[in-house]
N, CA, C and O atoms as CSV, one atom per row, in Angstrom:
chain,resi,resn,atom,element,x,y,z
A,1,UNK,N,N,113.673,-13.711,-33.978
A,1,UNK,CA,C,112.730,-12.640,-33.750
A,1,UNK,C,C,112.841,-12.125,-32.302
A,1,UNK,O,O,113.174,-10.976,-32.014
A,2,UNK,N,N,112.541,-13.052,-31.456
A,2,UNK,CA,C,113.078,-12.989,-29.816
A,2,UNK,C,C,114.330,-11.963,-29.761
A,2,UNK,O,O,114.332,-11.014,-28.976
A,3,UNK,N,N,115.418,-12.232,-30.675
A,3,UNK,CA,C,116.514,-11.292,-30.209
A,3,UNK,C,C,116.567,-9.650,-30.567
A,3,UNK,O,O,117.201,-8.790,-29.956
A,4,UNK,N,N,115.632,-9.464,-31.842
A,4,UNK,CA,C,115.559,-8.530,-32.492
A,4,UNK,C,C,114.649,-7.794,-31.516
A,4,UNK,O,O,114.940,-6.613,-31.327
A,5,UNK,N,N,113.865,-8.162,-31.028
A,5,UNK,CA,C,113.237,-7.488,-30.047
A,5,UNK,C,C,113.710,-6.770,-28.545
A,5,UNK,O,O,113.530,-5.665,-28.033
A,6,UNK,N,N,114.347,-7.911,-28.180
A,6,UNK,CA,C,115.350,-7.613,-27.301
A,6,UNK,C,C,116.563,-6.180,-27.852
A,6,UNK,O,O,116.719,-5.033,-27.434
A,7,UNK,N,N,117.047,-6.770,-28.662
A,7,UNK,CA,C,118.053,-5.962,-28.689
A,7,UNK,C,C,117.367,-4.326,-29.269
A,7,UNK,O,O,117.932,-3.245,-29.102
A,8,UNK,N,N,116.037,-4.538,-29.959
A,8,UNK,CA,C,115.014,-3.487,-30.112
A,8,UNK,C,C,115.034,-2.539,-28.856
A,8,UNK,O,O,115.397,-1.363,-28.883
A,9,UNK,N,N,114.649,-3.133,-27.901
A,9,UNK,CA,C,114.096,-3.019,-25.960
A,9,UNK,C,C,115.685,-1.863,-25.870
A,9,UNK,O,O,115.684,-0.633,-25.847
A,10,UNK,N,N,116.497,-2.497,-25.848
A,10,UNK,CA,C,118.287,-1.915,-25.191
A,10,UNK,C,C,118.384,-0.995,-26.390
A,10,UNK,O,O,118.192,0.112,-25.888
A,11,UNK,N,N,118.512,-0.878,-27.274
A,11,UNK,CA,C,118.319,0.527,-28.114
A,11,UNK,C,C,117.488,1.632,-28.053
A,11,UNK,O,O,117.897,2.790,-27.965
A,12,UNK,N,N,116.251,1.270,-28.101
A,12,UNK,CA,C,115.177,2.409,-27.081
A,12,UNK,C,C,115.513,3.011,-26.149
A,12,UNK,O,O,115.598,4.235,-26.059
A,13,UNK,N,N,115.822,1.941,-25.072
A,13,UNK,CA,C,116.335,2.477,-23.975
A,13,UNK,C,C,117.268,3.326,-23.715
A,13,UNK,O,O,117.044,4.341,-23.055
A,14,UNK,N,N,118.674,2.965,-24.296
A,14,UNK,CA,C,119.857,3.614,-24.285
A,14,UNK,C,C,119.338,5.249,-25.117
A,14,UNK,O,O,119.714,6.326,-24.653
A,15,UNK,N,N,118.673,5.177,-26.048
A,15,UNK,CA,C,118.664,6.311,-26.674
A,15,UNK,C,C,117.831,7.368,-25.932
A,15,UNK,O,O,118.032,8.578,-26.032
A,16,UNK,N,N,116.872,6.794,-25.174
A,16,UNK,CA,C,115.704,7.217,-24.109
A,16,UNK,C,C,116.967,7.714,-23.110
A,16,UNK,O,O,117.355,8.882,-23.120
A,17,UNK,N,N,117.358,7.031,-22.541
A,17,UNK,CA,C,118.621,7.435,-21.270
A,17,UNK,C,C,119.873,8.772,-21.925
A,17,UNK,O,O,120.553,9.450,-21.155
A,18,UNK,N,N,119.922,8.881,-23.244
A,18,UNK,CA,C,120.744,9.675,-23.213
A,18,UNK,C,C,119.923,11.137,-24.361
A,18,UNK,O,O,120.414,11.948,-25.146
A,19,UNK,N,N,118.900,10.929,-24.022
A,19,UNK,CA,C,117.834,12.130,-24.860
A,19,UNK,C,C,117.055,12.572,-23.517
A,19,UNK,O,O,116.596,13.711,-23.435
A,20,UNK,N,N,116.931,11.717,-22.557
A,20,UNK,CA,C,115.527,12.227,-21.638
A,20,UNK,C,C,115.696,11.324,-20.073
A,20,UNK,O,O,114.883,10.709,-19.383
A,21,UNK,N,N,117.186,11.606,-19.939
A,21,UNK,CA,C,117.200,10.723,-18.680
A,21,UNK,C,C,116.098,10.744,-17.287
A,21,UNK,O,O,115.587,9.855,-16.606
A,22,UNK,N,N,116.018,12.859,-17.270
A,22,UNK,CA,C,115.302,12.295,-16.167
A,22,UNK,C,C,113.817,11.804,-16.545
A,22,UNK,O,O,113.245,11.260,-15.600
A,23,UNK,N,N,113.331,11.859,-17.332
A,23,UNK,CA,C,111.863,10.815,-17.500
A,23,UNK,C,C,112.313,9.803,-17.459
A,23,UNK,O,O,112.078,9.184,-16.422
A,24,UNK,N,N,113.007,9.238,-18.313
A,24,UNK,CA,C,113.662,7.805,-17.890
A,24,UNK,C,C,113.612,7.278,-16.313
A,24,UNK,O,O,113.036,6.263,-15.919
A,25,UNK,N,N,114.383,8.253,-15.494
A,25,UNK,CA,C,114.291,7.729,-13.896
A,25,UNK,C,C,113.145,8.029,-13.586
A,25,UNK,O,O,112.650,7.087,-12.968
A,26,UNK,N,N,112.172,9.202,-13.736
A,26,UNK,CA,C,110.776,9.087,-13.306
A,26,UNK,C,C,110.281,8.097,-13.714
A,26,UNK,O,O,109.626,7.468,-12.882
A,27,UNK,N,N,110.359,7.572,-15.020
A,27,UNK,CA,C,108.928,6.145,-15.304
A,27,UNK,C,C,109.566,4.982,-14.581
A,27,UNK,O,O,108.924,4.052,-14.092
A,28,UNK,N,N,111.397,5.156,-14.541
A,28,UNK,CA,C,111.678,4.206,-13.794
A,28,UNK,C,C,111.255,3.837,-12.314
A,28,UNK,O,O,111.068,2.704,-11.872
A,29,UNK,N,N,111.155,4.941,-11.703
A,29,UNK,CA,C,110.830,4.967,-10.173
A,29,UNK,C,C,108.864,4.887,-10.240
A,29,UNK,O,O,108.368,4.254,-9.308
A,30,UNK,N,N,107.895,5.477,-11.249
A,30,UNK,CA,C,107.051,5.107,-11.038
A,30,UNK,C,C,106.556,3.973,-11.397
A,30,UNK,O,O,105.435,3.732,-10.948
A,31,UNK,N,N,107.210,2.910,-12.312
A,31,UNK,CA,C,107.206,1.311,-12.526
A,31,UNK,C,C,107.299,0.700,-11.373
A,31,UNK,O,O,106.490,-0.018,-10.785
A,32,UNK,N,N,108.779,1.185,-10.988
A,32,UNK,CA,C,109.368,-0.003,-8.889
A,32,UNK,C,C,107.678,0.334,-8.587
A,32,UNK,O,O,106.775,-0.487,-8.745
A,33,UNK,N,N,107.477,2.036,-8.022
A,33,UNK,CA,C,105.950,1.609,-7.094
A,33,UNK,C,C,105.061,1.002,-7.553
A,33,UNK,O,O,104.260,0.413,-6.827
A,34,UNK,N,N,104.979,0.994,-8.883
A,34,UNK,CA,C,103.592,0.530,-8.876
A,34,UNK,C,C,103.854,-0.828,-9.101
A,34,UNK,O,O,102.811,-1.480,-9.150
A,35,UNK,N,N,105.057,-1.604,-9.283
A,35,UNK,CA,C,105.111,-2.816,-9.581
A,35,UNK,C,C,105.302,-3.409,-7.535
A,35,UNK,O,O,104.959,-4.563,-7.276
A,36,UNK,N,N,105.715,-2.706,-6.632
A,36,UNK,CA,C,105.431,-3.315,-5.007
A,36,UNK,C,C,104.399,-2.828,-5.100
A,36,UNK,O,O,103.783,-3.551,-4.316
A,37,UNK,N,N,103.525,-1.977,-5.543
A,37,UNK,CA,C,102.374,-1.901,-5.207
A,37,UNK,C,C,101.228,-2.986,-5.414
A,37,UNK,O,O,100.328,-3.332,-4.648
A,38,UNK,N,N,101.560,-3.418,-6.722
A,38,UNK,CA,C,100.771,-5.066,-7.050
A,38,UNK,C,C,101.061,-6.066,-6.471
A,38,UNK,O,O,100.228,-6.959,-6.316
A,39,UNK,N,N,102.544,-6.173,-5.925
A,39,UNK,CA,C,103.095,-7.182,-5.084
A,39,UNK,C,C,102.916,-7.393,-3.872
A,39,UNK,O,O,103.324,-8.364,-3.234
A,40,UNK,N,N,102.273,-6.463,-3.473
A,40,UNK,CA,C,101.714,-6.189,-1.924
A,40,UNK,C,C,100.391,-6.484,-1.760
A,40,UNK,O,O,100.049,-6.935,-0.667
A,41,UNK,N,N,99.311,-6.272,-2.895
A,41,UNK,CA,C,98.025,-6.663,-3.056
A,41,UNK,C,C,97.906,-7.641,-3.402
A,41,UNK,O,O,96.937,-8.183,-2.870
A,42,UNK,N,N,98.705,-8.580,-4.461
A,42,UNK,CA,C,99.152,-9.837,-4.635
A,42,UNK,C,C,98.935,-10.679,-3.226
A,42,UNK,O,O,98.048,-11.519,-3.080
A,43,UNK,N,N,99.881,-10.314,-2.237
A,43,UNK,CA,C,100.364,-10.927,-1.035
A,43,UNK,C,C,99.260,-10.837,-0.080
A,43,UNK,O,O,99.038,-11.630,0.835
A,44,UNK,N,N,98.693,-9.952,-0.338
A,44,UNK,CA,C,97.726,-9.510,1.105
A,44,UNK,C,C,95.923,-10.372,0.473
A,44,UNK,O,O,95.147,-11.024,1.172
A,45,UNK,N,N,95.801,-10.060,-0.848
A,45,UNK,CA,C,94.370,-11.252,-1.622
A,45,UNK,C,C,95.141,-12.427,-1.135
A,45,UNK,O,O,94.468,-12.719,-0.146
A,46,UNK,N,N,96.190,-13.365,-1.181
A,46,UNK,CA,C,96.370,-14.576,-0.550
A,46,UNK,C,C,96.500,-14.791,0.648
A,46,UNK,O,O,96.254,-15.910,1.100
A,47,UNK,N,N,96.853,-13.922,1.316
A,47,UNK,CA,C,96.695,-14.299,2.596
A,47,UNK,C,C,95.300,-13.915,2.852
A,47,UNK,O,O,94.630,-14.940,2.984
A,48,UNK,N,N,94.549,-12.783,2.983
A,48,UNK,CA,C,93.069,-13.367,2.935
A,48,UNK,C,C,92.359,-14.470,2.210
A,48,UNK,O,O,91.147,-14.329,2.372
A,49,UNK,N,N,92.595,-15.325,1.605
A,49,UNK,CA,C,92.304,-16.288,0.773
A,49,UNK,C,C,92.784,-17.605,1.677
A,49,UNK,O,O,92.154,-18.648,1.507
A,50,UNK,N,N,93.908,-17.582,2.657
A,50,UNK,CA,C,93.885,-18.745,2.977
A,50,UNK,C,C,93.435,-18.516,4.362
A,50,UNK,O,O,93.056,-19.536,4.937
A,51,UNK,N,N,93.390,-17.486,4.992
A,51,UNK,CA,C,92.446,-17.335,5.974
A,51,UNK,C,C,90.907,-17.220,5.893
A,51,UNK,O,O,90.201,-17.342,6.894
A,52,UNK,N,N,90.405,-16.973,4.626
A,52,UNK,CA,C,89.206,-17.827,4.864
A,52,UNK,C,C,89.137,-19.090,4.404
A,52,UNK,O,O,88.001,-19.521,4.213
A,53,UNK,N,N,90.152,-19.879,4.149
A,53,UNK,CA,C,89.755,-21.304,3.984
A,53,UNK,C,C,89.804,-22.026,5.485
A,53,UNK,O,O,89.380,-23.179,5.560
A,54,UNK,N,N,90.223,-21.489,6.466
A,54,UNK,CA,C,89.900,-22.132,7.745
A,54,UNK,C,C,88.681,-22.056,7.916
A,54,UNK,O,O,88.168,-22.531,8.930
């Protein structure tokens, strides 16, 4: 089931990339930000978190 899905995922895709590339690179480029964007708020709640444990 795992693979069927997968290989589900890379068929979408490929067909997405060659019907509608540039949305493709737009959702691609607005995924990267918003995925450093969580990674940065991620980073910055722990480091306030261990600065108030002093």
């Amino acid at each position: 089931m795992r693979k069927a899905v997968i290989a589900l995922l890379v068929v979408f895709g490929g067909f997405w990339m060659v019907t509608d590339p540039h949305g493709l690179a737009e959702s691609a480029q607005t995924a990267g930000s918003n995925g450093a964007g969580l990674t940065a708020d991620l980073f910055t709640a722990m480091i306030t978190f261990v600065r108030e444990l002093e």
